[in-house]
N, C-alpha and C positions, 0 to 999 in steps of 0.2 A: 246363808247358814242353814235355812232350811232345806235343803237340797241334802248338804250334805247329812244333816240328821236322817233323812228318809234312807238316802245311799245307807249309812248306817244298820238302819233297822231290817235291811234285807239282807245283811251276812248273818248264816247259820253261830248261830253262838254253841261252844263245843261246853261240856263240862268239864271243872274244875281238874279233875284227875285226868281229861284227856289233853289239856293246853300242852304246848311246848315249851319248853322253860326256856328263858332268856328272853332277850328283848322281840319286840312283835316285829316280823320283817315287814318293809311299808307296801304297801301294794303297787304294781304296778299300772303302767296307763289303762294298760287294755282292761283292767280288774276293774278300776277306776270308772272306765266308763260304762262297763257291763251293767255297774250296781244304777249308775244313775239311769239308764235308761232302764232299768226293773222297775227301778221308784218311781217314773216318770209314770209308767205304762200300768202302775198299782194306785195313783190316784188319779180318784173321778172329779175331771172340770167343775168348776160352779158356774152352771150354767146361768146368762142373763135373762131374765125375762120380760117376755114383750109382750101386753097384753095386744094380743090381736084384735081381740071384739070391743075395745073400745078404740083403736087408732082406725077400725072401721066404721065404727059408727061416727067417730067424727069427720069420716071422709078422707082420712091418709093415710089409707090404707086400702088397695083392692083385696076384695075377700078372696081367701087360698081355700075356702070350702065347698065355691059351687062356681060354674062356670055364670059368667057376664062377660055383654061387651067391654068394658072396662080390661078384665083378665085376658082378653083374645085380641084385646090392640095391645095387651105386652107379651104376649105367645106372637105375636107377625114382628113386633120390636125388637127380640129378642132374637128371631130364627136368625138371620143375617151374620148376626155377631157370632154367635155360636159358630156358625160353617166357617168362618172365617179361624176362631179361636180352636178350633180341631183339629183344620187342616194341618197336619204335622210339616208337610212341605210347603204352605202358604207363603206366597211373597208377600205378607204381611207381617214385618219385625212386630214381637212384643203382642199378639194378637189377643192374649188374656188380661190386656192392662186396657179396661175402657175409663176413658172419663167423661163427667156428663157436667154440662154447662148449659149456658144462658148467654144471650149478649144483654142482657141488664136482670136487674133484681126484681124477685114478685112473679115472673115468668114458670115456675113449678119446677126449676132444676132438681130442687130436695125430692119432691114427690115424684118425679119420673126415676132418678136415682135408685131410691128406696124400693118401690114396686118392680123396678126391673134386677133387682139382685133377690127379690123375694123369686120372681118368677122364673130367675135363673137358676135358685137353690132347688125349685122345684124337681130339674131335672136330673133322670139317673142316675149319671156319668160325671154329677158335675157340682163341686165346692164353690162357694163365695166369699168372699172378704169385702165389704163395704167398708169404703176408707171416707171419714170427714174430712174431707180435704179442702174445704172451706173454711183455712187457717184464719180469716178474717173475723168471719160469723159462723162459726160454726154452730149448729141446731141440730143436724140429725141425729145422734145418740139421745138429746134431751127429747126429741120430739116420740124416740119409740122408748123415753121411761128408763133409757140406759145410762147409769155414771161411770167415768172412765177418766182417772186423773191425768195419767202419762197417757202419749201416744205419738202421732208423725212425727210431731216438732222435736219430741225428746229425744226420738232414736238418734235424729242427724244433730242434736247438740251433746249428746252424754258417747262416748264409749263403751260404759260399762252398760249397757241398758242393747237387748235382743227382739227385735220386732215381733219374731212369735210369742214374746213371751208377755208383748202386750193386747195381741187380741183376745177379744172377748166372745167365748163362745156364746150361743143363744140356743133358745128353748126350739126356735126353730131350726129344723134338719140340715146340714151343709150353712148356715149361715152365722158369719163370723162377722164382727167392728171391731173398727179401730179408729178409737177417737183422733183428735186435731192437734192434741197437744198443751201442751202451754205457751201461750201465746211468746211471739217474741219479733221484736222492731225489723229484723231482718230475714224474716220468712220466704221474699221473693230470691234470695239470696242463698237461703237453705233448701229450697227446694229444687235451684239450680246448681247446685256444688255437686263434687264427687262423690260424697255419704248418699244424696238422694239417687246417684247412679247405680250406688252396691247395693242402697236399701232395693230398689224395682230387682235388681237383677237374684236377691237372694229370695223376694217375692215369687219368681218367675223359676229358679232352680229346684227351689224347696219342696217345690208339686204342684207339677207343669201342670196339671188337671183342674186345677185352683181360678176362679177368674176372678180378677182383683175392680171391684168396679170403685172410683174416686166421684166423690162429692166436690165438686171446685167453685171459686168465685167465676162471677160475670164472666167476660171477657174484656169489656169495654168499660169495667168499674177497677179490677183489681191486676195489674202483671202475674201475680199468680198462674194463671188460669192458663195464659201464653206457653209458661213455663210448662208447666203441666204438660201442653196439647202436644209439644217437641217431645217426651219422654213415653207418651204410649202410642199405641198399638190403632188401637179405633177411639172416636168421638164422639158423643151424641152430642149435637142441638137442640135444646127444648126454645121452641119460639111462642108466644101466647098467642093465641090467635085474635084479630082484630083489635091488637092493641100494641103491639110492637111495633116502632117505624120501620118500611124498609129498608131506607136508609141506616137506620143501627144492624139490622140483621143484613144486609149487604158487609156490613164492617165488619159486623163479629167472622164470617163467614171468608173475608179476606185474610184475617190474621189465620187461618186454618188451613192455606193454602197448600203446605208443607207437609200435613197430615195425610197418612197413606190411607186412610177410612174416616171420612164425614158424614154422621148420618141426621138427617134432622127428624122433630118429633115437631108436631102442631101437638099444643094442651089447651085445653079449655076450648076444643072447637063445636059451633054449634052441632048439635044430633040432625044426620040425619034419617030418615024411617028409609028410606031405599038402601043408602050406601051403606048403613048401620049393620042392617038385619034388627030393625026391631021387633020384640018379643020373642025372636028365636029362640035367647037363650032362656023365656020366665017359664 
């Protein structure tokens, strides 16, 4: 209803001695959609806001204000994907759909996710959409302070419900969420179906400049994650260092076999002052 109120308020109203007497002729489509995309393009988003300087100060968060090593291992994280999601002729199907996993839980999936669609927003040329796709647990909209009722899960259970029309802009530039949804018993189920095909591909038509990064469960906790890893583009692996068996990172790394881009990411690994460049960047 409110749509079409707004559509409303952008047709010139005539005065009383200039109307046309008799009934109103109905407008037609093309009228119809002119007004809505006026109304569309005359209100300003309500932007979400993220406090930055406190999701950095507790550490989850790299700071977007002054170079670190931290911020230059997701500028080398990042470069790869990019070349890959530009290439217009890339034999890479789907190259702007990354998702980032884990082969078990506590590994920093959330945190590597979240920094690397910051430090993707970062650049030029180029939009983000962070997707909670971590229908199981989902955390990261709560962890950057954002509430979002609808989201994944609703689009592939409702009809009437439009995926741009649940992203959440933010106070940061190019960076867009989209929460998890409302939970529901057969989410491995919904995120394998033909709805989660049209949703990616209306992702991917909508603007093609757009990179959609996914938030997913484990791989070796949840089918989800499986799911997922068949429908895009590239992959990231966060593996913890010195605490992951190789044996589960051999497994999670099996089921990925099919994936046209694997990239893995070591988190939590110790410093070193050679390899680092320490102090370079203080």
């Amino acid at each position: 209803m409110d749509t079409i109120k707004n559509a409303d308020n952008v047709v010139a109203t005539l005065p009383s001695s200039a109307r046309p007497s008799g009934p109103r002729p109905a407008p037609t489509l093309a009228q119809v959609e002119t007004q809505m995309r006026a109304s569309r393009s005359a209100v300003t988003p309500v932007l979400a806001q993220i406090d930055l300087a406190e999701l950095e100060r507790r550490g989850q968060l790299v700071s977007l204000s002054r170079r670190s090593e931290m911020s230059e291992s997701f500028r080398q994280i990042k470069r790869p994907l990019l070349m890959n999601a530009r290439q217009r002729r890339s034999p890479v199907q789907r190259a702007t759909l990354i998702m980032v996993t884990s082969a078990l839980p506590g590994e920093g999936k959330t945190f590597v996710a979240t920094n690397l669609a910051m430090s993707l927003a970062a650049e030029v040329d180029t939009s983000v959409l962070l997707v909670d796709a971590d229908v199981i647990r989902p955390t990261l909209l709560s962890r950057l302070g954002v509430r979002a009722e609808l989201g994944l899960l609703d689009v592939l259970t409702r009809d009437d419900l439009d995926v741009e029309s649940l992203i959440v802009p933010t106070n940061v530039p190019k960076l867009s969420l989209l929460s998890s949804g409302s939970p529901h018993p057969l989410s491995t189920e919904m995120l394998a179906s033909r709805a989660m095909e049209s949703l990616l591909m209306t992702l991917v038509s909508r603007d093609p400049d757009r990179i959609v990064v996914f938030d997913v469960p484990p791989l070796l906790v949840a089918s989800e994650a499986q799911v997922l890893a068949s429908r895009v583009g590239q992959v990231v692996m966060v593996v913890e260092a010195s605490r992951t068996p190789s044996s589960s990172v051999a497994q999670a790394f099996a089921m990925l076999e099919d994936c046209p881009v694997v990239m893995s990411v070591l988190n939590k690994a110790p410093e070193s002052p050679i390899a680092r460049g320490h102090d370079y960047f203080d």
